[in-house]
N, C-alpha and C positions, 0 to 999 in steps of 0.2 A: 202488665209485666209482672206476671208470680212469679215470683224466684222458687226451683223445688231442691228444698237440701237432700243433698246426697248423705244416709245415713253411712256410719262405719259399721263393717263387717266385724264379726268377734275376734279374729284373729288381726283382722289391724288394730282394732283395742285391745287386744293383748300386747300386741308388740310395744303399742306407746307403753301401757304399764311398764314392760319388762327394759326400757330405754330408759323411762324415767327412774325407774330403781335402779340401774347403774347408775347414771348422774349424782343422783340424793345420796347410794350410799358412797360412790368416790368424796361428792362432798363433806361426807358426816365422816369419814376414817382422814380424809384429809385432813379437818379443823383438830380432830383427836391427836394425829399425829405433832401435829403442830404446838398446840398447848401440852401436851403427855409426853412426850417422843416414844410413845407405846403403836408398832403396829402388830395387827394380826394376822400376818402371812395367808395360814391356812384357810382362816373364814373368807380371806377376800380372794382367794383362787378356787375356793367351793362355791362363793357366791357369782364370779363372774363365767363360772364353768358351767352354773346351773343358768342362769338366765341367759348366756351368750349362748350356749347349744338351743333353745328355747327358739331365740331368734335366726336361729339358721335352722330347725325345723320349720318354723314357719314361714320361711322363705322358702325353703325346697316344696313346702307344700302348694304355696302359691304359686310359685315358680312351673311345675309341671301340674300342677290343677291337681290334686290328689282325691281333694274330700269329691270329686263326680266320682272316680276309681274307687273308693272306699264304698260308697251308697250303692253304685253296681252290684259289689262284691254281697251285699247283705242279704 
């Protein structure tokens, strides 16, 4: 009975990265907020704009299979 792990693809390891850095930095402007009562608007809508469009790239990518269409195209 070999168990065979199934490796991740680069784009599902992207994605955990780009999930885990919303998490970590909600959590880090959270606690700041809390002890400071300082937020930063703009860096937390540049940041969640940048990694949340990231993961809806790579959903649409996965979603309709893109990188076979890409490799074609080369």
């Amino acid at each position: 009975m070999s168990k065979k792990k199934k490796k991740l693809s680069k784009l599902a390891k992207f994605v955990i990265f780009s999930i885990a850095s919303l998490i970590i930095y909600t959590i880090v402007t959270q606690l700041i907020q809390y002890f400071t009562g300082y937020t930063n608007d703009t860096l937390t809508t540049c940041f969640f704009g940048f990694f949340g469009g990231e993961i809806v790239t790579c959903a649409v990518i996965k979603i309709f299979r893109l990188k076979t269409s890409v490799n074609s195209a080369e």
